[in-house]
Each structure stands twice: as structure tokens, then as C-alpha cells.
ZADREN-513678 format. One record per atom (N, C-alpha, C, CB): atom name; residue number from 1; chain; x, y, z. Coordinates in Angstrom, 2 decimals, always signed. Glycine has a CB too. Layout:
BEGIN
+-------+---------+-------+---------+---------+---------+
: torse : drenvex : kemar :       x :       y :       z :
+-------+---------+-------+---------+---------+---------+
:    CA :     NUM :     A :       X :       Y :       Z :
...
+-------+---------+-------+---------+---------+---------+
***
This chain:
BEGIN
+-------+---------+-------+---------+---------+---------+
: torse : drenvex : kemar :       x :       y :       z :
+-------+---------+-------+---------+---------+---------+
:     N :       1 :     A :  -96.08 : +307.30 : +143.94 :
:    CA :       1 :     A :  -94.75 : +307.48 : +144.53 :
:     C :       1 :     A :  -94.83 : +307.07 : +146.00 :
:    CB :       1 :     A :  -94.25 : +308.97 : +144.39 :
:     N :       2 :     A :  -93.87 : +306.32 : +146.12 :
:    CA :       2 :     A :  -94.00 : +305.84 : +147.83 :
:     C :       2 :     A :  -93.31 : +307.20 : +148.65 :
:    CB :       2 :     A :  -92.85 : +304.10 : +148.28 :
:     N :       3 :     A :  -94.65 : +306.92 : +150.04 :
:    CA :       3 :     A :  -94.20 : +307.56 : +151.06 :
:     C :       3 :     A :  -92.67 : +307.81 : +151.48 :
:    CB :       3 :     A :  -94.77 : +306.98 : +151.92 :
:     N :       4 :     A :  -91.59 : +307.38 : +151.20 :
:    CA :       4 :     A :  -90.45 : +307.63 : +151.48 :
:     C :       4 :     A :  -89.84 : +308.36 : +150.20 :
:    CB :       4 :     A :  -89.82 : +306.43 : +151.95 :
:     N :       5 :     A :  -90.35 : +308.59 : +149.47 :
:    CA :       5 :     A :  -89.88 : +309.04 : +148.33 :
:     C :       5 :     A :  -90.41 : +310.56 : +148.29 :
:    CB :       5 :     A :  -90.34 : +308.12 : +147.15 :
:     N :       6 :     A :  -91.41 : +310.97 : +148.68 :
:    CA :       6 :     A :  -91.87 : +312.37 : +149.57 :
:     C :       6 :     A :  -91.50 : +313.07 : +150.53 :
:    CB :       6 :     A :  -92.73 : +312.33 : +150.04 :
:     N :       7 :     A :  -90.57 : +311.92 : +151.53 :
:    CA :       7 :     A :  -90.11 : +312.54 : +152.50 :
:     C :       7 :     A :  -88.89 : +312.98 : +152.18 :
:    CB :       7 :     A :  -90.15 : +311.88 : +153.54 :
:     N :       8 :     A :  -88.08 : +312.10 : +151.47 :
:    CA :       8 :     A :  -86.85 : +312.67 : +150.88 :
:     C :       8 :     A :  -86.87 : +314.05 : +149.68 :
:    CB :       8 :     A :  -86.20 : +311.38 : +150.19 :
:     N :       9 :     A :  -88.24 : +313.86 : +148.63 :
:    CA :       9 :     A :  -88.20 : +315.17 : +148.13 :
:     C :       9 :     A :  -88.08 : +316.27 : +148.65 :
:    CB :       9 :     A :  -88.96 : +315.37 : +147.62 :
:     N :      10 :     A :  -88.88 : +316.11 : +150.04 :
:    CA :      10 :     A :  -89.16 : +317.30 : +150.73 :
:     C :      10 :     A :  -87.75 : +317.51 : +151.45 :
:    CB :      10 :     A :  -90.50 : +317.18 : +151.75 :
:     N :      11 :     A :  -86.88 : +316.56 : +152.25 :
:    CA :      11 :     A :  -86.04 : +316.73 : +152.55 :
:     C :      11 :     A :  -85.06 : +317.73 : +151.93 :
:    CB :      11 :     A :  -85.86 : +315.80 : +152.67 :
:     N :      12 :     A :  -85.06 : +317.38 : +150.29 :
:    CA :      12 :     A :  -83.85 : +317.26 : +149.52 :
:     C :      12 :     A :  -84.35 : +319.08 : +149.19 :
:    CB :      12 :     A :  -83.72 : +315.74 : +148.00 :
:     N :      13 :     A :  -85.34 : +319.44 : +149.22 :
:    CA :      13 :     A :  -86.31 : +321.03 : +149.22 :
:     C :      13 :     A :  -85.83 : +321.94 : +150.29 :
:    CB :      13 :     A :  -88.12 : +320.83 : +149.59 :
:     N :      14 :     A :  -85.74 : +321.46 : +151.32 :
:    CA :      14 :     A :  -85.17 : +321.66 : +152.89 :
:     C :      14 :     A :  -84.01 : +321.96 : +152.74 :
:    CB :      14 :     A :  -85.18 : +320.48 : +153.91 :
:     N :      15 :     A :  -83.15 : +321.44 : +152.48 :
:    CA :      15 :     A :  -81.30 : +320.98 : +152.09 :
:     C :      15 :     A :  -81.20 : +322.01 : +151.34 :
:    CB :      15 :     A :  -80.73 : +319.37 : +151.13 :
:     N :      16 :     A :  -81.82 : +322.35 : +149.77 :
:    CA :      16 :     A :  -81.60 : +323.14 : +148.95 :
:     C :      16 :     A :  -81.26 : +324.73 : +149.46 :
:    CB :      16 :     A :  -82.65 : +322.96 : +148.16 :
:     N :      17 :     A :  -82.50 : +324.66 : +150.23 :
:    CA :      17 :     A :  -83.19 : +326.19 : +150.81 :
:     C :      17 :     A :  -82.35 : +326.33 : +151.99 :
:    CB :      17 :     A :  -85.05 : +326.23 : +151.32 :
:     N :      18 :     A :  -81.73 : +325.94 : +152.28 :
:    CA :      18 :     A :  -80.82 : +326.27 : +153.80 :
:     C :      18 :     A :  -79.59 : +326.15 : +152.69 :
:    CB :      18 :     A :  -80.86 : +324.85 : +155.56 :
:     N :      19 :     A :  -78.88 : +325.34 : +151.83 :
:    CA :      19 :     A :  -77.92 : +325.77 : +151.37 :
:     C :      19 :     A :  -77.85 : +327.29 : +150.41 :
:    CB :      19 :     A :  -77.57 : +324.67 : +150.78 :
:     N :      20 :     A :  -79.10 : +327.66 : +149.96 :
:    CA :      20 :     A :  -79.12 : +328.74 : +149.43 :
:     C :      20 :     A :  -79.07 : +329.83 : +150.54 :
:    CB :      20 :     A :  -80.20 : +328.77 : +148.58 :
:     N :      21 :     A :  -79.78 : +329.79 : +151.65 :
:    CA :      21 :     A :  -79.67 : +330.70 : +152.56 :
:     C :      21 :     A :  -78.13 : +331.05 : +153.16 :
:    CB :      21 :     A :  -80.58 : +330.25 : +153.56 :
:     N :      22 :     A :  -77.26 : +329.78 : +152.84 :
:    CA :      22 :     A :  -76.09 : +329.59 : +153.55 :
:     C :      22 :     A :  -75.13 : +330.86 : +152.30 :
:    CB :      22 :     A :  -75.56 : +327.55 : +153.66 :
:     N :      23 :     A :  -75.31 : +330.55 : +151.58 :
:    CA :      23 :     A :  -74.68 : +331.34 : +150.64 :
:     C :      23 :     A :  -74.86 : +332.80 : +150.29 :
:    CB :      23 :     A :  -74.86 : +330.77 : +149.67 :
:     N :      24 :     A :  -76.26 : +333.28 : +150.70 :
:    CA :      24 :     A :  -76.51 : +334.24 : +150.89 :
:     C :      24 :     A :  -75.91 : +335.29 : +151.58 :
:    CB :      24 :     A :  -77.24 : +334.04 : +151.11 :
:     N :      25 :     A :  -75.72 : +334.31 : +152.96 :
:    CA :      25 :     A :  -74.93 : +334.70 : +154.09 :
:     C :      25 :     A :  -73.59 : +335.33 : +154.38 :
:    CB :      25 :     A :  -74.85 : +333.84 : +154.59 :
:     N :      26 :     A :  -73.07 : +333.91 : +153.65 :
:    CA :      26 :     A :  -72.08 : +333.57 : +153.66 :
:     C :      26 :     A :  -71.41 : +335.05 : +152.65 :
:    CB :      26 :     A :  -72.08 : +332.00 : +153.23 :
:     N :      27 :     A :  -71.94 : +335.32 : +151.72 :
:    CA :      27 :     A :  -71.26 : +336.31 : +150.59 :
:     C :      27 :     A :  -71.41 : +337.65 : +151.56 :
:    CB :      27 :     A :  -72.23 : +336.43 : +148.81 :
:     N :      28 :     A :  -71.66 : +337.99 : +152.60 :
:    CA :      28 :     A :  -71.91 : +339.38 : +152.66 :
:     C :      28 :     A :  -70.23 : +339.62 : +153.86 :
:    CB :      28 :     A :  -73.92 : +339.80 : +153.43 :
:     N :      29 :     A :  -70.03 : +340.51 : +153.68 :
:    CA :      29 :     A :  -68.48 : +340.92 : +153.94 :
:     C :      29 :     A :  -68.09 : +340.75 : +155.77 :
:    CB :      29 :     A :  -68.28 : +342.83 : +153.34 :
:     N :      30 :     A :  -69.40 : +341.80 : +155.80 :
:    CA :      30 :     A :  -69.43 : +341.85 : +157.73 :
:     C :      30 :     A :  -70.85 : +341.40 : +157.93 :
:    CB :      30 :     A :  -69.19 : +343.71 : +158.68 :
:     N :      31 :     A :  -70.44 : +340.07 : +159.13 :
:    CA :      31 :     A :  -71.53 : +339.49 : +159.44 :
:     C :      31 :     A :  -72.13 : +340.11 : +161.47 :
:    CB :      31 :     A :  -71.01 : +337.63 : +159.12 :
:     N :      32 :     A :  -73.30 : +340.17 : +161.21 :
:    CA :      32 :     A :  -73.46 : +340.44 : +162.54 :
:     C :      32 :     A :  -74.01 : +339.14 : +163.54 :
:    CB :      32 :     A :  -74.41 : +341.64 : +162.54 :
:     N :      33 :     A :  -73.89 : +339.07 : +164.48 :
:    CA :      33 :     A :  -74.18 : +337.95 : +165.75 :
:     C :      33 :     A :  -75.53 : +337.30 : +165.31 :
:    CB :      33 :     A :  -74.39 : +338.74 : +167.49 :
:     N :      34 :     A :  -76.36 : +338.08 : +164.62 :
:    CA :      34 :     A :  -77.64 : +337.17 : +163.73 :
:     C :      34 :     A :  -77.12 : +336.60 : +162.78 :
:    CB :      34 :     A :  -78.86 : +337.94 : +163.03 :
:     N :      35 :     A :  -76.57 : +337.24 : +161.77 :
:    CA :      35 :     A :  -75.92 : +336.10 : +160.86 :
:     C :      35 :     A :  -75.22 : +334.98 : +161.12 :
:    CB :      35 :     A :  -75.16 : +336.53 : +160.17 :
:     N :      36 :     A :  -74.42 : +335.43 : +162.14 :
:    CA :      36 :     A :  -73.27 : +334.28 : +162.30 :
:     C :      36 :     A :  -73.89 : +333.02 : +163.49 :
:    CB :      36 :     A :  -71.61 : +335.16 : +163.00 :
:     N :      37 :     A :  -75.20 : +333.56 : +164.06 :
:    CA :      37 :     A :  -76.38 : +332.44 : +164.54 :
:     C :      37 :     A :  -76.69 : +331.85 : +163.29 :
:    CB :      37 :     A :  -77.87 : +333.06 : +165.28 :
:     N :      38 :     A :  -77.36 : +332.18 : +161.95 :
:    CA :      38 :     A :  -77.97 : +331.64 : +160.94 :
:     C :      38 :     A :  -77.19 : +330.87 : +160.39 :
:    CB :      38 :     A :  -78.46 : +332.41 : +160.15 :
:     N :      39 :     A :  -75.82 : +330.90 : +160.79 :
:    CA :      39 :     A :  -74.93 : +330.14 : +159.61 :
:     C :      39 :     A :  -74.71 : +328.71 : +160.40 :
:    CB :      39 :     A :  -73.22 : +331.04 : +159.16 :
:     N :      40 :     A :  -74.64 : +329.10 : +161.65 :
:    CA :      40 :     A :  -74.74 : +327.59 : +162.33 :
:     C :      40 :     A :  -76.27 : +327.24 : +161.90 :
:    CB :      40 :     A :  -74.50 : +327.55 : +164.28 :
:     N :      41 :     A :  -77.54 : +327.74 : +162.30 :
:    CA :      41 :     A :  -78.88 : +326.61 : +161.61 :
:     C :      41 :     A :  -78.83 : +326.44 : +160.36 :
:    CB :      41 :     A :  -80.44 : +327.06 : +161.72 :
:     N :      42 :     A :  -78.24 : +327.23 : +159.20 :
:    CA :      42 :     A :  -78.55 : +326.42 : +158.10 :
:     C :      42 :     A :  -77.40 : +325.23 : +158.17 :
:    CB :      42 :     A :  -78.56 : +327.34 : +156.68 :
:     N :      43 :     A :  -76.19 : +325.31 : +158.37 :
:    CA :      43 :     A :  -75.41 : +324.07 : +158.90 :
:     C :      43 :     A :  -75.73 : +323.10 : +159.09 :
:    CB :      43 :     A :  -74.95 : +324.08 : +159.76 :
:     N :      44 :     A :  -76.78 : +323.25 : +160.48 :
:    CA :      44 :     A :  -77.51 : +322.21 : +161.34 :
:     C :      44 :     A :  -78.69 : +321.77 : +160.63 :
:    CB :      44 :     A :  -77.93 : +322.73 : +162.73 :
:     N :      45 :     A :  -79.51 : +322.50 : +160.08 :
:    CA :      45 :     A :  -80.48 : +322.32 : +158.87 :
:     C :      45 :     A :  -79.69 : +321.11 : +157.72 :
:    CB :      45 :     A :  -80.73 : +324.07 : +158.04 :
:     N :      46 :     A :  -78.59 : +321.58 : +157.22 :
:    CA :      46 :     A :  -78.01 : +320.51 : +156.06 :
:     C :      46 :     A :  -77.60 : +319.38 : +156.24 :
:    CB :      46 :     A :  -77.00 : +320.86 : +155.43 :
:     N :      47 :     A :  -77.10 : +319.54 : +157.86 :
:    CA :      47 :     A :  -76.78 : +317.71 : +157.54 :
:     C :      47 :     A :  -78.13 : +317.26 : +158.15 :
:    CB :      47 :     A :  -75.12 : +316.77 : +158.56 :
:     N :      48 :     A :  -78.51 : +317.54 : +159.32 :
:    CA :      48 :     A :  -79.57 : +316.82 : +159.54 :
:     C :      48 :     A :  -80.73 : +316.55 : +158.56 :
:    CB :      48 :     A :  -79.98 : +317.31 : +160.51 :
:     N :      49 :     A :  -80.75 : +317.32 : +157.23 :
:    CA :      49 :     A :  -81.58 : +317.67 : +156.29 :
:     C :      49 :     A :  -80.98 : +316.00 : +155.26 :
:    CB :      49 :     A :  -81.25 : +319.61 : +155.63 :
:     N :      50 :     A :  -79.71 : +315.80 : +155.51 :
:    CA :      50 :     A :  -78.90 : +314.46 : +154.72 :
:     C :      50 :     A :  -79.13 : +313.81 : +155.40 :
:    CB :      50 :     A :  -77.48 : +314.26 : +154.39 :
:     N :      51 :     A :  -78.94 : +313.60 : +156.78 :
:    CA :      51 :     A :  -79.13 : +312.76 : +158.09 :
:     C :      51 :     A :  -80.52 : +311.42 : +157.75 :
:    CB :      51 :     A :  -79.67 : +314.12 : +159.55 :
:     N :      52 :     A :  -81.15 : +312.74 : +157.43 :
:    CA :      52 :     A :  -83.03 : +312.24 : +157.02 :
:     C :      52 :     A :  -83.21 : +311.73 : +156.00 :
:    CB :      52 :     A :  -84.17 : +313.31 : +156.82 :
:     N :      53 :     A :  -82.68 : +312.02 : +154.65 :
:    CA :      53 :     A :  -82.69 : +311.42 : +153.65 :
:     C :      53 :     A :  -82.06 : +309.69 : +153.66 :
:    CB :      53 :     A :  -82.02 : +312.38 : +152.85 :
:     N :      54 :     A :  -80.83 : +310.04 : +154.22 :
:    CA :      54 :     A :  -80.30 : +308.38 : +154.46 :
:     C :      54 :     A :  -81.07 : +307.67 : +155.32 :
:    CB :      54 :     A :  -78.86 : +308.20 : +155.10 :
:     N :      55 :     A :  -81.92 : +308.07 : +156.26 :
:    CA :      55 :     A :  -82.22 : +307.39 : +157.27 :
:     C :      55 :     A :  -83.94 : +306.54 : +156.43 :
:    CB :      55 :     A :  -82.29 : +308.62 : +158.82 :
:     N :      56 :     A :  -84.27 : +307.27 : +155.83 :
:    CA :      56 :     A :  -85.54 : +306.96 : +154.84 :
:     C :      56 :     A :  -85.07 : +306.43 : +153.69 :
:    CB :      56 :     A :  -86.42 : +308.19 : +154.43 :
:     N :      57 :     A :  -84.26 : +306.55 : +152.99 :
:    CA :      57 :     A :  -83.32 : +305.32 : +152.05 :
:     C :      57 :     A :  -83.24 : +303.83 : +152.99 :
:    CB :      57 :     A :  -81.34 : +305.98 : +151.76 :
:     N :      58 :     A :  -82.41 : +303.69 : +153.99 :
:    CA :      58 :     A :  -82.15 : +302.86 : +154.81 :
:     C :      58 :     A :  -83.53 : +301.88 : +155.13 :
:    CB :      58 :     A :  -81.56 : +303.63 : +155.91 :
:     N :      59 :     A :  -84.59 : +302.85 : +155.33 :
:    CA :      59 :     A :  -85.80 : +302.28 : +155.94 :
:     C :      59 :     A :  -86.60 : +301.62 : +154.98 :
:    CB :      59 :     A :  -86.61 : +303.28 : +156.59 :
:     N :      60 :     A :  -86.65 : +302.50 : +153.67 :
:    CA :      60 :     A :  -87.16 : +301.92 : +152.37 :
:     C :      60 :     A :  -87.00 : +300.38 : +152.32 :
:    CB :      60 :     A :  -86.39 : +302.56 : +151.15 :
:     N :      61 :     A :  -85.60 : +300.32 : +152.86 :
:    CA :      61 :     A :  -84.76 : +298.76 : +152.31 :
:     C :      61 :     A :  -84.64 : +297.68 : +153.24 :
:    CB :      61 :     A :  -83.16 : +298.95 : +151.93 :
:     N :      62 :     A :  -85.40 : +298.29 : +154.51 :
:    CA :      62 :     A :  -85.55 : +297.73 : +155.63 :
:     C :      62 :     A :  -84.61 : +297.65 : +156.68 :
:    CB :      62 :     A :  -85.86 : +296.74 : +155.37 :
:     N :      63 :     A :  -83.49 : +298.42 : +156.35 :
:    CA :      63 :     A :  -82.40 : +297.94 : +157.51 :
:     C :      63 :     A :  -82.61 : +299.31 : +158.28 :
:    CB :      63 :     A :  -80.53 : +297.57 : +156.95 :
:     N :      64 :     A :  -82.52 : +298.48 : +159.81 :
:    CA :      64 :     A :  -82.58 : +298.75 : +160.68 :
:     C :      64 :     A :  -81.30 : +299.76 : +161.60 :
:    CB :      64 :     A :  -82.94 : +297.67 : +160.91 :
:     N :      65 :     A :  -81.79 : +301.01 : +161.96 :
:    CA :      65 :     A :  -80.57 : +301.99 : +162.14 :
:     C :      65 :     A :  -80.42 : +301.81 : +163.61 :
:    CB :      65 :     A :  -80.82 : +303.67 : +161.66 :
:     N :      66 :     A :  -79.35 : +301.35 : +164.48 :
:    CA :      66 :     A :  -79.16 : +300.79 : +165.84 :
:     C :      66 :     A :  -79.29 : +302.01 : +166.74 :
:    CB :      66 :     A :  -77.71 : +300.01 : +166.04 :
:     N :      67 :     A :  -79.94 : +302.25 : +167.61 :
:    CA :      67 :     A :  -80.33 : +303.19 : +168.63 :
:     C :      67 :     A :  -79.05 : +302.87 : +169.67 :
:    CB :      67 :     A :  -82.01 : +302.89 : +169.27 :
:     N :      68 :     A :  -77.80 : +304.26 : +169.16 :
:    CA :      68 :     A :  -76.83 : +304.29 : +170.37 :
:     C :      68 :     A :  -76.61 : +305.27 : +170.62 :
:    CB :      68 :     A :  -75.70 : +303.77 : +170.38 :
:     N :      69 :     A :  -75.56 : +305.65 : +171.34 :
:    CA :      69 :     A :  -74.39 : +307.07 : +171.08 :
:     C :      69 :     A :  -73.79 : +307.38 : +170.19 :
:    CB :      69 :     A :  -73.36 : +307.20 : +171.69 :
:     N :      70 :     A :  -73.74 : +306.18 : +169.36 :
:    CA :      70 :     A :  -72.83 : +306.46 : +168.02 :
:     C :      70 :     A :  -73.81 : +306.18 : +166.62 :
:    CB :      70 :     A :  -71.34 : +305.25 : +168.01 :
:     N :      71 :     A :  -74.89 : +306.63 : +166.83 :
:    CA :      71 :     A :  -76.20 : +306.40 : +166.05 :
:     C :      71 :     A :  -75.58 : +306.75 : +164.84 :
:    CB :      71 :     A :  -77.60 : +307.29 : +166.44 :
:     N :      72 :     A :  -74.95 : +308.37 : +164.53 :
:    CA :      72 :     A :  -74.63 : +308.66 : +163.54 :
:     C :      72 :     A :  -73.90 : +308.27 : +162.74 :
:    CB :      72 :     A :  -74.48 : +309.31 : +163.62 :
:     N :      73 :     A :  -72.60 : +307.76 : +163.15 :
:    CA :      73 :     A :  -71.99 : +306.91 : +162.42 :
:     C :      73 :     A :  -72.10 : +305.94 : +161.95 :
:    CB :      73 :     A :  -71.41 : +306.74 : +162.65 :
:     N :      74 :     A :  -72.88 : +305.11 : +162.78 :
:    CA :      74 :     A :  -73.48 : +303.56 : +162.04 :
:     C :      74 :     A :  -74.58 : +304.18 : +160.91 :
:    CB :      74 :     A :  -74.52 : +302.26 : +163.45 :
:     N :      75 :     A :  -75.04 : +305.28 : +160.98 :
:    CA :      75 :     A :  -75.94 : +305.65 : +159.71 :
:     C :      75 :     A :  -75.40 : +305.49 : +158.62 :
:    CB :      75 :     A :  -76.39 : +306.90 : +159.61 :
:     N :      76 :     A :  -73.59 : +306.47 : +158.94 :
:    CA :      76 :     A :  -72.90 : +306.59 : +157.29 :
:     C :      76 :     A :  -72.93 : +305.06 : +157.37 :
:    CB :      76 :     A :  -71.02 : +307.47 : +156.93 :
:     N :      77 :     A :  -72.08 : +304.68 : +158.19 :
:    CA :      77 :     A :  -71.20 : +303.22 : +157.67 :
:     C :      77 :     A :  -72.07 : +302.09 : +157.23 :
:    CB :      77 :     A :  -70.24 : +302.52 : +158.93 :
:     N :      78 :     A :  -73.96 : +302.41 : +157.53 :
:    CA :      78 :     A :  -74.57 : +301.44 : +156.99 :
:     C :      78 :     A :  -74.90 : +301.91 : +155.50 :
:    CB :      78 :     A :  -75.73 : +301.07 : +157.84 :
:     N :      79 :     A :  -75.13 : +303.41 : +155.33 :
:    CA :      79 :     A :  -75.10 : +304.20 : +154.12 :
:     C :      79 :     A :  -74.13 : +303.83 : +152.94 :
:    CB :      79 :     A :  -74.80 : +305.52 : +154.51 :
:     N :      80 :     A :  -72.61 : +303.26 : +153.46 :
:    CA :      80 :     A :  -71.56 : +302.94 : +153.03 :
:     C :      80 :     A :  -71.53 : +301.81 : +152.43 :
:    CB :      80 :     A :  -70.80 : +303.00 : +153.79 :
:     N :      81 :     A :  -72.04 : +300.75 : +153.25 :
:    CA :      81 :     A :  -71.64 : +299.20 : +153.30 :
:     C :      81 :     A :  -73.00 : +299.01 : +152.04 :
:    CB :      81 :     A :  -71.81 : +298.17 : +155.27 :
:     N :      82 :     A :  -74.02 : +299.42 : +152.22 :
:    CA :      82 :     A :  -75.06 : +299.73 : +151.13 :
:     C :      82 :     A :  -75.03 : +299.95 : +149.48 :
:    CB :      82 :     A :  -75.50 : +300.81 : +151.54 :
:     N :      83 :     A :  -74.21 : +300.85 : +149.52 :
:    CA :      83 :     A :  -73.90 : +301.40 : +148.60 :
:     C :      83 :     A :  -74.44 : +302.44 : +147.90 :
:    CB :      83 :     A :  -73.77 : +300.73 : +148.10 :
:     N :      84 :     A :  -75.41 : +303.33 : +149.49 :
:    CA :      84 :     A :  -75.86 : +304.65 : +149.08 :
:     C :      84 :     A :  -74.85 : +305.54 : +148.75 :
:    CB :      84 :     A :  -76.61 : +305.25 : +150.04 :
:     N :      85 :     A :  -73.82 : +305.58 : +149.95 :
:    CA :      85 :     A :  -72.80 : +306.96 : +149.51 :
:     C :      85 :     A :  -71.79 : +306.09 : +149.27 :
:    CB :      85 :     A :  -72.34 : +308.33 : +150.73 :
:     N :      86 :     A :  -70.89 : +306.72 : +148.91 :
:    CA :      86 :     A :  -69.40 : +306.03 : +148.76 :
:     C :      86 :     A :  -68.53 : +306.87 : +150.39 :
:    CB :      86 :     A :  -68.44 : +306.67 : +146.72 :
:     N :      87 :     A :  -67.82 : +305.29 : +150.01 :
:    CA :      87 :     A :  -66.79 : +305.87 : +151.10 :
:     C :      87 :     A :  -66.26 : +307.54 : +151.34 :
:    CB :      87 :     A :  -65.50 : +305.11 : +150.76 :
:     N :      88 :     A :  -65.60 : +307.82 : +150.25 :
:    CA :      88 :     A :  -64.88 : +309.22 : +149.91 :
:     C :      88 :     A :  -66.16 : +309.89 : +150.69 :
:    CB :      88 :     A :  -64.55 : +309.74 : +147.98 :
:     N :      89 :     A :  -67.27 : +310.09 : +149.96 :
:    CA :      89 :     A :  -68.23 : +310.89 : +151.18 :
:     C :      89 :     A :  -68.27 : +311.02 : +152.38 :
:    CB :      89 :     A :  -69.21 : +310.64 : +151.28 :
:     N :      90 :     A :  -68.51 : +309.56 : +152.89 :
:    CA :      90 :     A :  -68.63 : +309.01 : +153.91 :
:     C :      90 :     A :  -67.81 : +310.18 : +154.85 :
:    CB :      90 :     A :  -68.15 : +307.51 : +153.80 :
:     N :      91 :     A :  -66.26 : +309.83 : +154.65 :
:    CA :      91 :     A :  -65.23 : +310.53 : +155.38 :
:     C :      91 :     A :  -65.50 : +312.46 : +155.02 :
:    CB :      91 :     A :  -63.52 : +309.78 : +154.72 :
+-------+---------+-------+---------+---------+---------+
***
């Protein structure tokens, strides 16, 4: 299995486990100032946890992700034009 194909398992392991944590959370009635910290990192955990996966898809295939301010978006829209995600995602 290629090296990028490990990083995304592990990614996609990462993603899982912060969305399960998110739900955990998320179900309990009254949240206290720790919880409602945890719900922003697993948040921040999930996309950046997708962030990584596309960015190692992308790399697999050789294209090159442009180092800007708007880094992120040229990720989807190269993710897009690809035909990793679909548009509807995309947005």
C-alpha cells in the first residue's frame, strides 16, 4: 500500500474519532466551558482531518497545491476540477 494511502487511513481514523467525540458532546443537554472548548477542536480536528486527506490525494496525482492566502480554497477547487469531491460538497 503506498505511503499516501496510510496517511489518509490514518487521517480518515482521526476524522472518525473526533466525529464520534463530537457527538458525544454534542448529545449532553448542559454543556460546560470545557465542552463547549472540545466542540470547537473536534471541529478543527474534522476539517483539517479532510483538509489532509485531499491534500495527499492531490499529491498522489502530482498536482501541486499553490502556497497563498487563499490556500484553502484552491485545495477544494483543485479537489473539484479533479474530480475528487463534487461541486455540491465543495460549497
Amino acid at each position: 500500500m503506498g505511503d499516501y494511502k496510510l496517511h489518509i487511513l490514518a487521517e480518515k481514523e482521526n476524522v472518525e474519532k473526533a466525529l464520534s467525540n463530537l457527538k458525544d458532546v454534542m448529545g449532553r443537554e448542559e454543556k460546560s466551558i470545557v465542552e463547549l472548548a472540545a466542540i470547537g477542536t473536534f471541529l478543527h480536528n474534522i476539517y483539517n482531518g479532510i483538509e489532509n486527506i485531499l491534500k495527499q490525494i492531490l499529491k498522489a496525482n502530482d498536482v501541486l497545491i499553490p502556497k497563498s492566502d487563499t490556500w484553502h480554497k484552491d485545495l477544494l477547487n483543485l479537489s473539484v476540477s479533479l474530480g475528487v469531491i463534487s461541486e455540491g460538497l465543495s460549497d
